[in-house]
N, C-alpha and C positions, 0 to 999 in steps of 0.2 A: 033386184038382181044381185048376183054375186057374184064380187070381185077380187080382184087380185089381191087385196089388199084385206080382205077380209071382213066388209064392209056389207051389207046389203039394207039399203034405204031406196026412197022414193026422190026423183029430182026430177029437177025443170028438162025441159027438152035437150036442152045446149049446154056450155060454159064455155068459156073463153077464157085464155092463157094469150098473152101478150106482154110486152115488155115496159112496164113502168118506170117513173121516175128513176133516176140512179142505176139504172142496168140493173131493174129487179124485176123477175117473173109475177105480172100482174094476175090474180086471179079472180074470176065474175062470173057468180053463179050461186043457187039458193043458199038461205042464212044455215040451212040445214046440213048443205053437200058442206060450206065455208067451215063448220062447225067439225065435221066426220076429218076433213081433209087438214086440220089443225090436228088433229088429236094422232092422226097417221103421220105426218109431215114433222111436225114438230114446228122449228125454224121458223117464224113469220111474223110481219108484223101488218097493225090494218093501216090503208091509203085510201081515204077517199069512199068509204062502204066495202072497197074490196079488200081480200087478200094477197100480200105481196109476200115472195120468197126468193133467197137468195138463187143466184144463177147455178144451179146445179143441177148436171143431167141428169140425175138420180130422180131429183123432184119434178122433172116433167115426164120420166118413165113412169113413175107413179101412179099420176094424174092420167095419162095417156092411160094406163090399166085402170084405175078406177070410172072413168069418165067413159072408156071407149069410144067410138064412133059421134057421141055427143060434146066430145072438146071439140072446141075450134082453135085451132092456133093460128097469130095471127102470123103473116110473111115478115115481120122480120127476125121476132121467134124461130121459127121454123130455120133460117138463116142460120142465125146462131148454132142451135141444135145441130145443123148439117155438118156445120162449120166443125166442132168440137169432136162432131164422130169420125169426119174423114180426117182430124190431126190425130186420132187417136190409130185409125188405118195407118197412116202415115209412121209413125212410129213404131207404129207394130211390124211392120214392113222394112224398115232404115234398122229396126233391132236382130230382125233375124237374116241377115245377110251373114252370110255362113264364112267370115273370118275378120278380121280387123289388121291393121295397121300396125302393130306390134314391134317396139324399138328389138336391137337386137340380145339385150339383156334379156328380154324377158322369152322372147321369140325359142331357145333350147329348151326353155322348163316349162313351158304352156303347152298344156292338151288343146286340141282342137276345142274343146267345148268348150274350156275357160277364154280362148279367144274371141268365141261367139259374145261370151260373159261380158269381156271387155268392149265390146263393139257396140251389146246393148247397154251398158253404164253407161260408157260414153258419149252414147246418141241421145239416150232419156236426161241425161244430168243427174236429174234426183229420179232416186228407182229402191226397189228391195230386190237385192239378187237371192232370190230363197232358194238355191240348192240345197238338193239332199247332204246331211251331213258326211263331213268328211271326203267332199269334193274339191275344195280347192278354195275356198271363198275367199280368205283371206289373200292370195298371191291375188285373183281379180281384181281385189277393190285397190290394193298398193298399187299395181299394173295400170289401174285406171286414171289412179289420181297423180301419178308422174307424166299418162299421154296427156293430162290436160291441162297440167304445165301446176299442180299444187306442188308451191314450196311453205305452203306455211297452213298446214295441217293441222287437224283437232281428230281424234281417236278415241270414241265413247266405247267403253267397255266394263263390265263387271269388273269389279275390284281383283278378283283371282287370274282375271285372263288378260291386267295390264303386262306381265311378265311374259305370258304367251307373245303378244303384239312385239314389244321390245325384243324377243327372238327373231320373229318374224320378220321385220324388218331388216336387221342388221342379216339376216338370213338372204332375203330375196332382193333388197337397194342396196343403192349406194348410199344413203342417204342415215343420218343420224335422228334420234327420239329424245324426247325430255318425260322419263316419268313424273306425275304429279303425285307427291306422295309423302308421308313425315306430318309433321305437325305443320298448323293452318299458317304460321308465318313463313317456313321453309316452302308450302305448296305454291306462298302467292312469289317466292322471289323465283322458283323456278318457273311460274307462268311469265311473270314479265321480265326475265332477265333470260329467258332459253336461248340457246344459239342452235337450231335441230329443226330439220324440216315438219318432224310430229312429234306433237304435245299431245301423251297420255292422260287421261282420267278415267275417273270411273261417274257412274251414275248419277251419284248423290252429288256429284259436284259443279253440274248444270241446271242445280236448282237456283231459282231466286231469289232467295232469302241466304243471308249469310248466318242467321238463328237456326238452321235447319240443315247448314253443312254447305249449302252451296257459293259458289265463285259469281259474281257477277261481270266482273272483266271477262271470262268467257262470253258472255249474253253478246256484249257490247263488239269485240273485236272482228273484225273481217276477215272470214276464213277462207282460204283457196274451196278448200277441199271439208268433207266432213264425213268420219265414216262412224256407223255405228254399228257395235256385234252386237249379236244376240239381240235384236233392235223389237222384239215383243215382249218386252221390257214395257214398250211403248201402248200395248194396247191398252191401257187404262186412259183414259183420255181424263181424268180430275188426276192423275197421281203428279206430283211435285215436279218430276223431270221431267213428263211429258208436257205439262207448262213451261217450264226452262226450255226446251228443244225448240219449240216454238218461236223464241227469238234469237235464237241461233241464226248467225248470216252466212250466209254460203251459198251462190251458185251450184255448187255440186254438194251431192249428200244419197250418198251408199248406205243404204241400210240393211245389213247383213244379219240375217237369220235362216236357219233350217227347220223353221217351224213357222211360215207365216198366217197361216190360220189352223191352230191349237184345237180348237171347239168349236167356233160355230163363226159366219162371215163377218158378225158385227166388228172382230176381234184387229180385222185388217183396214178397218176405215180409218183408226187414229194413224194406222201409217201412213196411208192416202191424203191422209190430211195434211200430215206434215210434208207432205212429198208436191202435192197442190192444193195449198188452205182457199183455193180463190173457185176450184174447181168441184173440191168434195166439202161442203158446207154445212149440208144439216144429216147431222148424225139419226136422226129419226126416219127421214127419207130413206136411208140405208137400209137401216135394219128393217122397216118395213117392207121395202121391196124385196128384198133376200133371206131373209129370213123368215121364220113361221114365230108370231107372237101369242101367246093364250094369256089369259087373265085369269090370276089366281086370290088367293086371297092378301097374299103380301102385293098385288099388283102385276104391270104387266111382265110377264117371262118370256126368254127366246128358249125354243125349245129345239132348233135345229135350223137346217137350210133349206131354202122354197126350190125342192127340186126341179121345176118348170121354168127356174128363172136360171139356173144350172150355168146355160151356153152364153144366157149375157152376164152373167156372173163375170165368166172369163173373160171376154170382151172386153169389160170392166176395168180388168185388173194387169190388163196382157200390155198395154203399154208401159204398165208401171212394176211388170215383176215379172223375173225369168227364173224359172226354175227347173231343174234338170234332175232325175231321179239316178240313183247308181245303178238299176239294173237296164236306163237307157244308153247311158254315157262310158258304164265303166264294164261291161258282159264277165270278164274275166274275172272279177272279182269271184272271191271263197263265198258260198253260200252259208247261209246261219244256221245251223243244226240246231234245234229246239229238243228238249226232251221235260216230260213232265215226270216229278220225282213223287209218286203216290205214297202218301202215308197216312195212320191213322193213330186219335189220339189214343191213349193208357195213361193209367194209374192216376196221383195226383192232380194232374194236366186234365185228366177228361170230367174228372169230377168238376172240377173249379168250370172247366167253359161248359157243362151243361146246364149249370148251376146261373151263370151267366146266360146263357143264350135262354132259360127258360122267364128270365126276369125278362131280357129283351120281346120275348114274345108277347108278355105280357102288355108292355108299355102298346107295343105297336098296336094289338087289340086292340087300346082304347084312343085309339087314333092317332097316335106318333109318327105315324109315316105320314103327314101331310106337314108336318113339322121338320122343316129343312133342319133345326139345330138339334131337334131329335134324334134325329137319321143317324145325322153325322156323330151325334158324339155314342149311338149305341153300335154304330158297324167299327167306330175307331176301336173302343172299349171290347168288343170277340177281337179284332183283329191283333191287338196286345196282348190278350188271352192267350191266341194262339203261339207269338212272338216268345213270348215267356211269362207265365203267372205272376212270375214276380215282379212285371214292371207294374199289376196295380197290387202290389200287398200280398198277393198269392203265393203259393210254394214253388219255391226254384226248382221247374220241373219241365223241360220246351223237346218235343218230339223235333220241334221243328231247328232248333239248335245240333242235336244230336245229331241228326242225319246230315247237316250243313256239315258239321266237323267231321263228320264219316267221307262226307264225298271228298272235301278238300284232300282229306289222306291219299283216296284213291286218284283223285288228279298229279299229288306229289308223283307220286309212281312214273309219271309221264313226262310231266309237264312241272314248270318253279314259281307259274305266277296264276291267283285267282283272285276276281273280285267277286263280292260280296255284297248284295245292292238289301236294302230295307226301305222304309216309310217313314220308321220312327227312331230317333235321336236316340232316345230307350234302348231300343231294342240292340243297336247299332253297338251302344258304349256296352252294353251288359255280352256282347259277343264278343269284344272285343276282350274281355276278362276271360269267355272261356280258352280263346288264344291263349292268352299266358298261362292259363295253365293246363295248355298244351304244349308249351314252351316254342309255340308257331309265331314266328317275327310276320310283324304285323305294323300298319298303319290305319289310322282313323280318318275319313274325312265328314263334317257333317256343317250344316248352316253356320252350329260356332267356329269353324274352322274356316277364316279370312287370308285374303292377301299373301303377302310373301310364304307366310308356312304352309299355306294351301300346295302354292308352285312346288316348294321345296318336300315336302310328303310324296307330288304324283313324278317328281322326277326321283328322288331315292327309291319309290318303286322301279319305273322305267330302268333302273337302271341296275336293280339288285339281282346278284347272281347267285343269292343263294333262292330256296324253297319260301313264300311269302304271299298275305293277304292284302289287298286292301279292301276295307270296310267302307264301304262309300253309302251314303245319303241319296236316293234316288234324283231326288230336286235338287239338292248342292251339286253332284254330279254329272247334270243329265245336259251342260253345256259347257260347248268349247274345249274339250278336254281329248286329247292326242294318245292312245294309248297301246298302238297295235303290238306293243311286244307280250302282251297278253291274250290267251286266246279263249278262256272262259270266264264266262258270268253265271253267280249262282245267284237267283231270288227268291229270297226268306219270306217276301211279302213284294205286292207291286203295288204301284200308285192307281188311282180310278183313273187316270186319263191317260188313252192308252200311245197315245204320244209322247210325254213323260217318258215309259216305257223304252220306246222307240228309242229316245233318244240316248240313254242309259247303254242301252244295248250297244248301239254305235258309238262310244268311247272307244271300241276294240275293232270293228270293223269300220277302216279306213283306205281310203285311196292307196295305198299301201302293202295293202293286205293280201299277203298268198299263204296262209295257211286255214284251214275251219275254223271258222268261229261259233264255238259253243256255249250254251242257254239252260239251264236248267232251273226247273220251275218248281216249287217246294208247293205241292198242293194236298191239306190235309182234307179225305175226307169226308162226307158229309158236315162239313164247316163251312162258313164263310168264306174262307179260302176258296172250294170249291165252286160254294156259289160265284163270286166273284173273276174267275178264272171264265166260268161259261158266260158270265155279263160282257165280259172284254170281247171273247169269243166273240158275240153278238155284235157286239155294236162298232159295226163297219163304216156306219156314215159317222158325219161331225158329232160330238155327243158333249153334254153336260157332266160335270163333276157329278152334281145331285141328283140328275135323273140318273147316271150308274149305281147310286147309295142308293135311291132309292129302290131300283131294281131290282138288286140284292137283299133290302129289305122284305120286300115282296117273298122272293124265293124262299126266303128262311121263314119268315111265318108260315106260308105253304105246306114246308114241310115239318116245322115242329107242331103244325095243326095236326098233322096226318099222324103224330107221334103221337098226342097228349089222348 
């Protein structure tokens, strides 16, 4: 038969799920089903002939799909399982109670919905508030962690957006911050010598190891309160800090993102984990049940979301994450005017990428597109092409520079402030040159651009009154970043994930915001570009970096087939 899980074999009549030694889910049933439901499950160890797995309702939704009608579970299982779904009712319930208790500071500056926010942080303790960006997230999780009495605070954030928090604060409490930051003996006197309700850090410094950057008196200390930005950071569940987070002590623990699943659902269990490690335990359960897995030849792959499991998905996730979209909460908001900017390549430029895209055709012929590093390095390789020849050696010669510099003139006309989003570091610095010599004042932001100088670039933008670019990094830029005095984005190039995207876009469209916010899209073509523009188009559900490359790869051998 065929199951949920993807599985179809021959079993005994029955199995049986019961509770084992240690408050572990006992499982009893052929060596064959024992073998299928390892390889799905993951998590298990053997007791006695049988299979046992830790307590998590994931791993008996599983078994319940696999098994169907032939589990038997025994009554105090069954118990349990009741027990976990109606506190998860419970909370789901106690969270959406439509206002909170709200001292009277914060009570003027809170929208209804961030009050909601506060009512669900504060009931769940540990939760992810995944509003859309530019909702308010930050006055919630501050608001939240003063009703529950944190005086003595921990603030995980990106290196660039400790300066943001430290505004914020002093912005919205009463209450004083200790940046961690300077060199590692200055960092360790301001952690243990602070007098300030919240201690700033950044990422790398909730790592474990002090060889590797990290603080371990964080690990160790009793924290009121514990908030995290940008908190899918976390989804790597082997990366260094999501180790360190782990033994973080805290009662309460905020973890703030506008993107809590990026790609695909696997991505949101290392936050469930840390949010209840006792409740979400085998990461295989997960992804099996919610997920769609195929086997390839590098092994197994998540290739998307098990849309049939969709509504418990939510269920899932609903006591542990609120999220609020701008077009439910905020109506009023300026809608995004989009426009796509058609061009086509010439001269130099079009020799060099045909020249390029006929070698790529070639490779993928002989089988390249099954080869993930293939993909990637020959869609990166046109898409630099396109950026400017001369980031691989080719003649400085970019349609796609030209008309960026044409529009921004025609935006001066109007308007004083535009950014300028790319993919590549390359592409980003070599614009930046044609700035100057268009004598256009300009900043740069990109991955090498950290910390203080970061802040201090997007506030001398914010605040410049003359005619000016900023060049931003699509990924460096695409969090935490306040920018509504600007009200257009130009795109030389976009990221494959079209969240990336999204988020980029919304630096400029904020709670805030009452003028249009305009998008334009630099698409060359019968290029990559092109094809790429229609892959985004497409793909509406959760999607893979790779399965968009390879998409793309697809379409352009297609049509340079139909050329050759």
């Amino acid at each position: 038969m065929s199951t949920g899980l993807n599985m179809e074999v021959k079993r005994m009549p029955e199995a049986r799920l019961s509770m084992g030694v240690g408050n572990r889910l006992r499982l009893e049933c052929s060596a064959e089903d024992r073998r299928k439901a390892v390889g799905c499950l993951g998590v298990n160890s053997v007791k006695g002939g049988a299979f046992t797995y830790p307590m998590d309702e994931i791993v008996v939704l599983a078994l319940m799909s696999y098994f169907g009608d032939d589990l038997k579970i025994d009554d105090r299982c069954k118990a349990w399982f009741n027990q976990s779904q109606e506190r998860s009712k419970h909370l789901i319930e106690l969270a959406n109670l439509d206002d909170a208790e709200i001292p009277l500071s914060y009570a003027g500056i809170m929208k209804p919905y961030q009050r909601v926010g506060v009512r669900f942080a504060t009931t769940a303790k540990r939760c992810i508030i995944g509003d859309d960006r530019g909702l308010g997230k930050s006055l919630e999780a501050l608001a939240s962690a003063d009703i529950v009495g944190g005086r003595n605070n921990l603030i995980i954030a990106p290196g660039y957006l400790k300066y943001n928090w430290e505004r914020e604060i002093k912005k919205w409490t009463q209450y004083k911050s200790a940046l961690a930051e300077g060199a590692r003996a200055t960092r360790t006197n301001i952690i243990r010598n602070r007098k300030a309700e919240y201690l700033i850090v950044n990422y790398e410094m909730i790592r474990e190891s002090p060889q590797v950057g990290g603080y371990p008196e964080l690990l160790k200390e009793k924290w009121d309160c514990i908030i995290a930005d940008e908190a899918h950071r976390f989804k790597s569940k082997d990366s260094k800090w999501t180790m360190g987070a782990k033994k973080l002590q805290s009662p309460y623990l905020f973890m703030l993102t506008g993107n809590p699943i990026a790609n695909r659902p696997d991505e949101v269990w290392q936050l469930l984990n840390l949010i209840d490690p006792k409740k979400f335990t085998s990461y295989w359960a997960f992804v099996n049940y919610y997920c769609n897995v195929v086997d390839t030849f590098f092994g197994k792959e998540i290739v998307g979301v098990n849309k049939d499991r969709l509504a418990q998905l939510q269920f899932t996730l609903q006591p542990y994450l609120i999220r609020r979209m701008k077009a439910d909460v905020a109506p009023w908001l300026p809608k995004k005017i989009k426009k796509n900017i058609e061009l086509k390549l010439e001269g130099p430029q079009k020799t060099f990428y045909t020249t390029a895209e006929k070698k790529m055709r070639l490779e993928l012929e002989n089988g390249g597109i099954e080869i993930i590093d293939t993909v990637v390095t020959l869609n990166t390789r046109l898409q630099q092409a396109l950026m400017n020849p001369c980031i691989l050696g080719g003649p400085d010669d970019s349609v796609v520079e030209r008309a960026t510099l044409e529009l921004i003139k025609d935006i001066f006309e109007g308007d004083k402030k535009v950014i300028v989003g790319t993919w590549f570091v390359a592409a980003a610095e070599h614009f930046s040159e044609v700035l100057d010599k268009a004598k256009i004042r300009h900043w740069v932001i990109t991955g090498k651009v950290t910390g203080k100088r970061r802040d201090d670039i997007v506030q001398a933008f914010k605040n410049c009154e003359e005619p000016c670019v900023l060049v931003g990094g699509i990924s460096a830029m695409g969090e935490g970043l306040d920018i509504d005095e600007c009200d257009h984005i130009i795109y030389m190039d976009r990221s494959w994930v079209p969240k990336d995207n999204e988020q980029f876009e919304d630096r400029i469209h904020r709670m805030t915001s009452t003028r249009p916010k305009n998008y334009y899209y630099m698409i060359v073509q019968d290029t990559i570009a092109q094809d790429k523009a229609e892959v985004l188009q497409e793909k509406t559900e959760m999607i893979e970096e790779v399965l968009s490359m390879r998409a793309v790869a697809e379409k352009l051998l297609k049509r340079t087939q139909s050329r050759a």
